[in-house]
N, C-alpha and C positions, 0 to 999 in steps of 0.2 A: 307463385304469382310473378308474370313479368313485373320489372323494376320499370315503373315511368315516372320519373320525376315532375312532368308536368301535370299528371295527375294526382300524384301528391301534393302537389303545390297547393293545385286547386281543392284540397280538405283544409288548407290554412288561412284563414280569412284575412289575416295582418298583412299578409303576403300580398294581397291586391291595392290594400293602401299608397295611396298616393299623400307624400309629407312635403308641403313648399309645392308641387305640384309633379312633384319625383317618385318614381317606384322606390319601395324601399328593397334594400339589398341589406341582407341580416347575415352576417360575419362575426358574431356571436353569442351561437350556442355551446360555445365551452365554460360560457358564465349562466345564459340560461336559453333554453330552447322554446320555440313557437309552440303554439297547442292547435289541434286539429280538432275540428267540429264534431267527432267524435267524443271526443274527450269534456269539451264545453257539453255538447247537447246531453251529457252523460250526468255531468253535475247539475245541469239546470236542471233536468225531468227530476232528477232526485229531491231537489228543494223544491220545485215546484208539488210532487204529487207522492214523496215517499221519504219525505226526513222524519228520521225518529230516534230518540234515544237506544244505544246502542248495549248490548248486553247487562240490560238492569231492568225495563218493564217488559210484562208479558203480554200485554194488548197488540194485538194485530199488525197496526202501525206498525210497532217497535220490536215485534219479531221479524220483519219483515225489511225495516230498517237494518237488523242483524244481520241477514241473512246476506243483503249484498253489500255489507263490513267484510262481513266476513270469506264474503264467497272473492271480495277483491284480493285478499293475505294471498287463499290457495290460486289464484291467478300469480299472484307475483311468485309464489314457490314454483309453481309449474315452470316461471317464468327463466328461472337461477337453477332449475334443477336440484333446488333444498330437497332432502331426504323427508321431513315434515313440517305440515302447515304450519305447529306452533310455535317452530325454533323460527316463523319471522316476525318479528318487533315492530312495529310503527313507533316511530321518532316524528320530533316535529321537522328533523336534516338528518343528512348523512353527519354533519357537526355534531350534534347532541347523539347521534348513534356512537361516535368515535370517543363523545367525553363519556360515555355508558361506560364503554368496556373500557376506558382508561382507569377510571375510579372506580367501578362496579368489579370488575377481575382485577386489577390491576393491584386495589385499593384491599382485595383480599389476598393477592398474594404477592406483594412485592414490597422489598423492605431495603437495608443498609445492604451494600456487597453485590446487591442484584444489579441484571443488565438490561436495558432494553433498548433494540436496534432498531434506525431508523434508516430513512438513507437524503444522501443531502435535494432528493427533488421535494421534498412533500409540500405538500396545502399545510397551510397553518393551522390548521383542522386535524393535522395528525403530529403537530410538533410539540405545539401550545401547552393540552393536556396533560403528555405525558412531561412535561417540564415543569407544569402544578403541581402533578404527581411527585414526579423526583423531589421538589423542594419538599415538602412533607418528609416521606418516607428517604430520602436518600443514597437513590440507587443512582445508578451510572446508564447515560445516554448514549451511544457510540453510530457514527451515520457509514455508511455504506458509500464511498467515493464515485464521483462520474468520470467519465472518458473525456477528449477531446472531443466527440462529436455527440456530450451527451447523453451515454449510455450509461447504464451501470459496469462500473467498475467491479467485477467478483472475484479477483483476484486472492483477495485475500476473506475473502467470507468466511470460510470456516474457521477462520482466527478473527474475527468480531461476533460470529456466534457464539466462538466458545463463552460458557458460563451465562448466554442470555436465554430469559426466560420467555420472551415475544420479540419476535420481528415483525413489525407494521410497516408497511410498504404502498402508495400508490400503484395501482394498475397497470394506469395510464399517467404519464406529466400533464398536468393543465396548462405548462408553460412548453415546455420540449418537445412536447405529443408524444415521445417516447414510450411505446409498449415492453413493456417490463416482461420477462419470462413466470410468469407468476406461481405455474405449475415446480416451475424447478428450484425457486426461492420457498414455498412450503413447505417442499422437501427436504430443501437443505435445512430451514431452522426442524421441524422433527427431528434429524437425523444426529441435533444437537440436545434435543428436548427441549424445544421453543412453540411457545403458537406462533402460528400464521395468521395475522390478521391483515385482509385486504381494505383499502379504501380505492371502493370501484367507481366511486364518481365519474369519472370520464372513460369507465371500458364499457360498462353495464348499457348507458343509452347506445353505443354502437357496434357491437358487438355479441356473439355469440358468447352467452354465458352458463357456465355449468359449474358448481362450487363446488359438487362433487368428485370433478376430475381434477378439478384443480388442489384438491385435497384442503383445503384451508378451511382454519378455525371460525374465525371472524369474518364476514364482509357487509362494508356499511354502504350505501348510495343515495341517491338524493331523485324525487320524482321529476323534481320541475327542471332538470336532464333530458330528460328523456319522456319527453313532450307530454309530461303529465303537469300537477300544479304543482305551485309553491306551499310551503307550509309543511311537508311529509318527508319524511325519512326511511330508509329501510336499514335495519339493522338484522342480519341472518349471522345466526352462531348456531352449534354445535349443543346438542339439546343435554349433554352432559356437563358442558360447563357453564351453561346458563342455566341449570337447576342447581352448581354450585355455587354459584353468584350472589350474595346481597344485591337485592334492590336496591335501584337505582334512584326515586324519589317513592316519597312515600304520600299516600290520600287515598280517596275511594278508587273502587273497582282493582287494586293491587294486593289487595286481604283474601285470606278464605274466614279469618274472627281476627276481634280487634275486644281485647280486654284493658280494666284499667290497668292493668302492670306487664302490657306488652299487644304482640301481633303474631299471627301467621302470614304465612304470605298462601298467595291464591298462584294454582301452578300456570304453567305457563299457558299463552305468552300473555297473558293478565298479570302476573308478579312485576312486568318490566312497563308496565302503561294504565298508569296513575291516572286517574282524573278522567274525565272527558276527551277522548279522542277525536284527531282532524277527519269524523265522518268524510264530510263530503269530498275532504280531499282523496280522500282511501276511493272512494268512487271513481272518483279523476283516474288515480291510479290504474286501479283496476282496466279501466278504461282504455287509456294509453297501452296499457300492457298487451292488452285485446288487438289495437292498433297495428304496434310495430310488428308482434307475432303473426297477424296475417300477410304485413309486407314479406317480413322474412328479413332476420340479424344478420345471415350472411350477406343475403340483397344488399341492406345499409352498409355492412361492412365495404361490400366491393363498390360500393359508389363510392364511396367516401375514399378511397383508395385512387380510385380513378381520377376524383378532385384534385385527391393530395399533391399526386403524379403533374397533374397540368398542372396547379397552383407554383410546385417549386419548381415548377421547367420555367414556366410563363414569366416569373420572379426573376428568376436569372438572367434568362436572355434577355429582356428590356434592360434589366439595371444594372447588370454583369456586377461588379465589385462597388457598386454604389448601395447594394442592400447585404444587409448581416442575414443569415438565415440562422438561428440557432437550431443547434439538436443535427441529428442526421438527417442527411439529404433523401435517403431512401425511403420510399412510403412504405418497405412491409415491415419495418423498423418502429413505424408511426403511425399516428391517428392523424385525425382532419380537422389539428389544429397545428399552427405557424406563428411562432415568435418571432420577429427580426427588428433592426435596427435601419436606418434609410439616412444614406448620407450622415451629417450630423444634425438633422433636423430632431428635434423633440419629437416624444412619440403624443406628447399631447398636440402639440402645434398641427402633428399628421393627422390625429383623430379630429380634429376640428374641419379641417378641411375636407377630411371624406364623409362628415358632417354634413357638409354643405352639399356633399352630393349625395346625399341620404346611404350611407356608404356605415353601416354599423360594426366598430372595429371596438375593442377595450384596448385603452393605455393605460401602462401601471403596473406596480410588483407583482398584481396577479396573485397576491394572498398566497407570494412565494418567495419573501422578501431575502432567508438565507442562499435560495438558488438564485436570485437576482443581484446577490454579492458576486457571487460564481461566477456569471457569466461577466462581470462589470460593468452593469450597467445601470444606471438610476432607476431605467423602466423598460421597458420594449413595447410597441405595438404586438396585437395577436388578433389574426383571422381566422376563426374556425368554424369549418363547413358541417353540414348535416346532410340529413334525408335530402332537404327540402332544397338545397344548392346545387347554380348548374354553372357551367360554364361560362359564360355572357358574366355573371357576377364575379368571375375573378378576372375578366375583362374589365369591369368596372371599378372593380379595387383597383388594378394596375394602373387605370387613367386618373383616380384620383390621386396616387402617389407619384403618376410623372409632374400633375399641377400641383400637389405640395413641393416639389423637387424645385420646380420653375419659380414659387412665389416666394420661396426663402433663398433663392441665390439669384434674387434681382438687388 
């Protein structure tokens, strides 16, 4: 399918909105993405004319209700290229996918003496955990260094793997946009006896993904990314070490028998989703899935490149040394998202103002508070582009950071 941005646009109904009397400009989906009427009309028709409980009655409804539960999972396998449907999980985030395998593998094989490697970009979604973790059990945490321009520092990788049992790694930076070589970091913890556990939140919504060549144990992601809802997780592991796994909470639909002096567990991917599942959001999902697969990942990839490309040319040449760009300059380096610093204005003071111009930017640690020691800074503004971004809207970022620029140095 040809890539036309304007006709993507117009499947996104928020995108037509007018706020104060302004187009909105959404510079925002590294925190969370717009939904296309696909996606909506996909949950509505379900609540409206086919919700039903989900793998537990056998009435019509509710086989049927199963049926597109279920037939969303092998959408998203087809999606990651998982080897099977039931190595995938539904979480309620890619967050409670990452506290699974921290405590759920982690919690069964990791003790005093052990290692586990992080690296100093990650979401606090891959830090938090496992530092629960270690206070318990008592193993040792060891991060992975960056470069001057935000890269991974692998210099010395095979002396921070030695002796570790998992290296969890972001994909992509949600701060840096930094694209991590993810293929060659798997391989190197293997080649130490480490898993590989990916946290794909920021590669998954834009990019080609295959977990299979990428050889990795673990990878967690999040829907409402990747223009599905909020509320849904995906967790994809390796169907041999989540059949060695303890369960991760325990209540109905995770049993195959529950007696009074114990439990079986029911196989997968039932063992790992307790309770009542986000039906309708797995629809969403599914949905979304449907979506971008017809655009085509590489399509979104090379758009977004293209953005990246004009965004940190267009940055520069207005601002020249009056804007920080963190991370590298390079877009085949990065994703289509942009950290920086502007003058010494506050990056709140900046987001208020391109506020004003309906101008959607997040200011703040970015739920990346040790890499935001890194770089030193309190906070950074971030703009990051999708499918749905064209050119005119980093026009329009630009002009509202010349008149932040203007209205703090009068």
């Amino acid at each position: 399918m040809t890539f036309d941005v304007q006709r993507i646009r117009a499947d996104f109904p928020v995108l037509a909105e007018l706020i104060n009397g302004k187009p909105l400009v959404y510079l925002d989906s590294a925190n969370t993405s717009q939904k296309p009427n696909a996606v909506i009309d996909a949950m509505t028709q379900f609540m409206q004319h086919g919700y039903g409980p989900t793998n537990r009655s056998a009435y019509t409804l509710a086989a049927a209700a199963t049926d597109k539960f279920e037939g969303a999972r092998a959408n998203i396998a087809r999606f990651i290229n998982a080897p099977k449907v039931h190595e995938i999980i539904y979480t309620k985030n890619a967050t409670e996918a990452l506290n699974l395998i921290a405590h759920s593998w982690g919690g069964a094989n990791l003790s005093t003496g052990d290692v586990v490697l992080l690296t100093h970009m990650e979401h606090h979604a891959n830090i938090v955990p496992w530092q629960m973790l270690a206070a318990q059990r008592g193993f040792t945490i060891r991060y992975v260094l960056l470069t001057s321009d935000g890269l991974l520092d692998l210099s010395d990788l095979d002396a921070l793997l030695d002796g570790a049992k998992a290296f969890s790694f972001t994909a992509m930076s949600n701060v840096l946009g930094t694209i991590n070589p993810v293929k060659e970091l798997c391989a190197a913890a293997h080649r130490h006896g480490a898993i590989a556990i990916v946290d794909g939140c920021q590669s998954v919504p834009h990019m080609v993904t295959d977990v299979q060549d990428w050889d990795a144990d673990f990878v967690a992601f999040s829907g409402h990314m990747m223009v599905g809802p909020s509320g849904l997780g995906i967790l994809w592991g390796r169907e041999a070490l989540l059949d060695a796994m303890p369960p991760f909470l325990g209540g109905g639909n995770m049993i195959s028998d529950v007696k009074l002096d114990g439990f079986t567990c029911a196989e997968l991917p039932a063992k790992f989703e307790a309770g009542t599942q986000p039906i309708i959001e797995a629809i969403g999902l599914g949905a979304a899935v449907d979506y971008l697969s017809a655009i085509g990942m590489q399509n979104v990839r090379d758009h977004e490149q293209a953005m990246t490309t004009l965004a940190l040319t267009t940055l520069k040449d207005r601002f020249g040394n009056d804007i920080t760009i963190h991370g590298s300059c390079d877009a085949n380096l990065r994703g289509a998202t942009i950290s920086f610093a502007f003058r010494d204005v506050h990056p709140h003071d900046i987001s208020q103002v391109l506020d004003q111009r309906n101008v959607c930017v997040r200011a703040g640690h970015h739920c990346a508070k040790p890499l935001r020691k890194l770089l030193g800074a309190n906070a950074t503004v971030r703009a990051s582009f999708y499918l749905y971004n064209t050119a005119d809207e980093i026009t329009a970022l630009c002009d509202g950071l010349a008149e932040a620029g203007d209205f703090f140095t009068l």
